[in-house]
N, C-alpha and C positions, 0 to 999 in steps of 0.2 A: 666274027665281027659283031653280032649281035650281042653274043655273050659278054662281048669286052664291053662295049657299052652298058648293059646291064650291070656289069660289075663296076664301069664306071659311074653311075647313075647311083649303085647301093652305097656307092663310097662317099658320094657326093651328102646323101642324106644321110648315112651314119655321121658327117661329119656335122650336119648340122644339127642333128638330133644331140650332138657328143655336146657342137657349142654352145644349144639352146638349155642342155642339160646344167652346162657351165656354168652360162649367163643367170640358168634358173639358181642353182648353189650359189652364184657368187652375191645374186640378190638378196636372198634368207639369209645369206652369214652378215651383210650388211645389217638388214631387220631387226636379227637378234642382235647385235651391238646398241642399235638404238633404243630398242626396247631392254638392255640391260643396264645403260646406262641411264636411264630414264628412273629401273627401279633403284637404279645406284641414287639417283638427285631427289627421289620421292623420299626414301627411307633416311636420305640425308636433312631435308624440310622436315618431317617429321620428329626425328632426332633433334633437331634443332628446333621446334616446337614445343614436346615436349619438355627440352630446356630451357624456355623461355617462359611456357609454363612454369615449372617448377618453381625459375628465379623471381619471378611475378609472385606465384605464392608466397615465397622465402619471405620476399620483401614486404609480403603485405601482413605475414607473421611478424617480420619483423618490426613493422610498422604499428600495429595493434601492443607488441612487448614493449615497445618506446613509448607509445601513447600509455599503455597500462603503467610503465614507471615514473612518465610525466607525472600524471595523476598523483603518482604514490607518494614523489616529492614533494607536488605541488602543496598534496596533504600536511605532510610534513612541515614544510614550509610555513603556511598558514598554522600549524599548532606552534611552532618555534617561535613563531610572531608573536602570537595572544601569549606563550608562555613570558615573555622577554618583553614586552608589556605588563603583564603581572609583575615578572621579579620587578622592572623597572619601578612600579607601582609601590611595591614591598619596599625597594631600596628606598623611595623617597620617602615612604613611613619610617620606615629601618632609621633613616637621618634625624628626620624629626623627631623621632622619638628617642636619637641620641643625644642632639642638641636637648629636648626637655632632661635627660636625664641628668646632661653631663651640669644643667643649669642646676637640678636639685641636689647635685652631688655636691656641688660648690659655695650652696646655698647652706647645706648641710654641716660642709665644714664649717663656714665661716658660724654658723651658728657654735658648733664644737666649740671652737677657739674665744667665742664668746663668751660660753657656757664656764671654759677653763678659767678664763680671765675671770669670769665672775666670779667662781670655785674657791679659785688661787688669793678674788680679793675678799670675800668672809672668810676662809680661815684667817687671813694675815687681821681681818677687824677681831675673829674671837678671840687669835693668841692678844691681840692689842687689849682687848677686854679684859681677859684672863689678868694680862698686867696688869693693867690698872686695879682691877681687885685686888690684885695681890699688893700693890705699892700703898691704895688706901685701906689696906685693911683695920689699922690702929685706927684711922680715923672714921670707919664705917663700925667699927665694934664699941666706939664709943657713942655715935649715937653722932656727929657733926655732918656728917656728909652720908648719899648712897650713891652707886654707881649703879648704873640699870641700861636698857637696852629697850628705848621706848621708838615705835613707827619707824623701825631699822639706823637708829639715831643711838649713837651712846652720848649719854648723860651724865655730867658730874654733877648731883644735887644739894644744896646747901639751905637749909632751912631756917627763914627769916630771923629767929630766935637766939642765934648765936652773930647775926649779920647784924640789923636795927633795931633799934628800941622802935615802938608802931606808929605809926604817920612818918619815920625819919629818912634820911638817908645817909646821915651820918656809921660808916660802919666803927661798932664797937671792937676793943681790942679783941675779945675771943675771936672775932670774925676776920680780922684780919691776920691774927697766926693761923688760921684756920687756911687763909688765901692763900699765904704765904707757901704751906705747904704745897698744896694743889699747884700752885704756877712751877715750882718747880719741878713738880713730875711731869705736869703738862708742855713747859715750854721744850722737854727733850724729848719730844715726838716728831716725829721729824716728817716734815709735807704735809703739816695739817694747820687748818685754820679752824678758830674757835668762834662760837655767837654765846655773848653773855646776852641772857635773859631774862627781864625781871616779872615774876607773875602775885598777883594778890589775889585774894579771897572776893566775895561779890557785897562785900560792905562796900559802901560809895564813901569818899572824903573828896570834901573841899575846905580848903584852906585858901590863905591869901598867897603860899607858894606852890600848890598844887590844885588845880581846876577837876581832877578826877583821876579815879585811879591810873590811869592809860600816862598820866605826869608823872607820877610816885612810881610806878614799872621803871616807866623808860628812865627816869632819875635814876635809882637804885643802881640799873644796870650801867648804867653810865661810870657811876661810885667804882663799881667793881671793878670795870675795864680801867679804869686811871689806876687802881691800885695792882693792880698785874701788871702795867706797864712800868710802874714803878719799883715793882721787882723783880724784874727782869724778863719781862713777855715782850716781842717786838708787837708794835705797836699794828703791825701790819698784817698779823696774824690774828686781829679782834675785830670783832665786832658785835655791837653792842643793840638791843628789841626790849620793847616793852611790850608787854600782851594783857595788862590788867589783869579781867578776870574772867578772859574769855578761854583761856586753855586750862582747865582744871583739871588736875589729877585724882580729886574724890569732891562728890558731893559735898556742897558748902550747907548741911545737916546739922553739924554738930562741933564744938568749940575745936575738936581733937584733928577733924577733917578739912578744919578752914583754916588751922597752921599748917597743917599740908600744902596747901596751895599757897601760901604765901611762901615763896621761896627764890632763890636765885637759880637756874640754871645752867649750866657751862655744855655748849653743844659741840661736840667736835664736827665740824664741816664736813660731809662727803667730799674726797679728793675725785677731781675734774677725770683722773685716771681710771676711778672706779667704774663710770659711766660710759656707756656706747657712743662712738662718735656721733656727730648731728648728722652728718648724710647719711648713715645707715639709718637715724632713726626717722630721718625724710624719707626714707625709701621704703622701709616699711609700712608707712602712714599710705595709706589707700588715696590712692588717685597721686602720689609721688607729692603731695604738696603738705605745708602744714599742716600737725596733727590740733 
């Protein structure tokens, strides 16, 4: 009976000793669970620290790479500006200085086409000369008439001598076959207007029909224009200057040189067309106004 006891007693605390044993395993297998999932959520924070780290960096690289580009453009930018202000600057010279040009190019021409016109209108005056030498050459080789080219003026000259007996203004017949001639070759020039002109020596005469020579000129020349009209010069095509003895062609020195100057004149007129228009020659006159 004792023993059975005893045996019941050993049974009793092996069993407790089996449950405590149990109880004790069942609590460390517990422990280690939480302490493994514990290092499971540390190494997981971490893990995810260090990636936040990192992206933090990343960003902050990236952030400095953007600000370093900023900058780089900004650079850019500001030179693009001041360039494109310069050209801007250049173009507006560039302009200007095509307007100036395009004015000198224009200016230039129009000079050209002046220069032609002028070119075009002395040859057409020397062939015109040329002619006329040639037409009075009988009467230049005899000694009645010259033809000359005096202060860009051509001249038909005719020397008192064959024209008036002296104080007169009666023209004598040699003078007037002499005219005769002349208006004929004169009146077939075509667009031209003539100035007869009468000039004397620097003797003075007064008479009771002439008060001084500047009366006896412009008489003379008077003579002459009635006798061209009357052989066939239009009337419209003359005109007629006395000049005494104030335009001399040689020193009134000596007997040879003072019938020089007593002479009649025949001027052919510069044609209106030879000459630059008036607003070109207002324009070029300084300050735009009369020269």
């Amino acid at each position: 009976m004792k023993n059975l006891k005893l045996r019941w007693m050993r049974a009793i605390f092996s069993g407790a000793v089996l449950a405590a044993a149990g109880a004790a395993a069942t609590s460390c297998g517990v422990d280690q669970e939480i302490h493994d999932a514990a290092l499971k959520d540390l190494a997981l924070q971490k893990q995810k620290r260090g990636e936040a780290e990192a992206a933090a960096a990343q960003e902050k690289t990236s952030k400095e790479t953007r600000d370093a580009k900023i900058l780089v453009l900004q650079q850019q930018n500001d030179a693009l500006t001041k360039r494109l202000e310069g050209l801007g600057q250049d173009v507006s010279r560039l302009q200007t200085e095509r307007g100036t040009l395009e004015g000198d190019l224009d200016s230039a021409r129009k000079r050209m086409e002046e220069l032609k016109k002028a070119q075009a209108a002395a040859e057409a005056r020397a062939a015109q000369f040329r002619k006329l030498v040639a037409q009075f050459k009988q009467m230049t080789d005899s000694g009645k008439l010259q033809v000359e080219v005096r202060e860009n003026r051509m001249i038909v000259r005719l020397g008192d001598q064959i024209l008036f007996d002296p104080g007169k203004t009666l023209l004598k017949k040699e003078g007037q076959e002499a005219l005769k001639q002349v208006t004929v070759v004169l009146k077939d020039i075509p667009n031209r207007n003539f100035q007869v002109a009468g000039h004397t020596d620097n003797v003075p005469i007064k008479t009771g029909k002439f008060r001084s020579n500047w009366d006896l000129s412009a008489a003379r020349a008077v003579e002459v224009v009635n006798f061209m009209i009357a052989s066939g010069m239009e009337a419209k095509r003359l005109s007629a200057a006395g000049y005494a003895a104030e335009s001399p062609v040689a020193a009134n020195d000596s007997p040879e040189n003072m019938a020089k100057n007593r002479r009649i004149e025949i001027t052919l007129v510069p044609n209106l067309d030879d000459l630059p228009p008036i607003g070109d020659a207002l324009k070029e006159t300084p300050g735009g106004g009369a020269p």
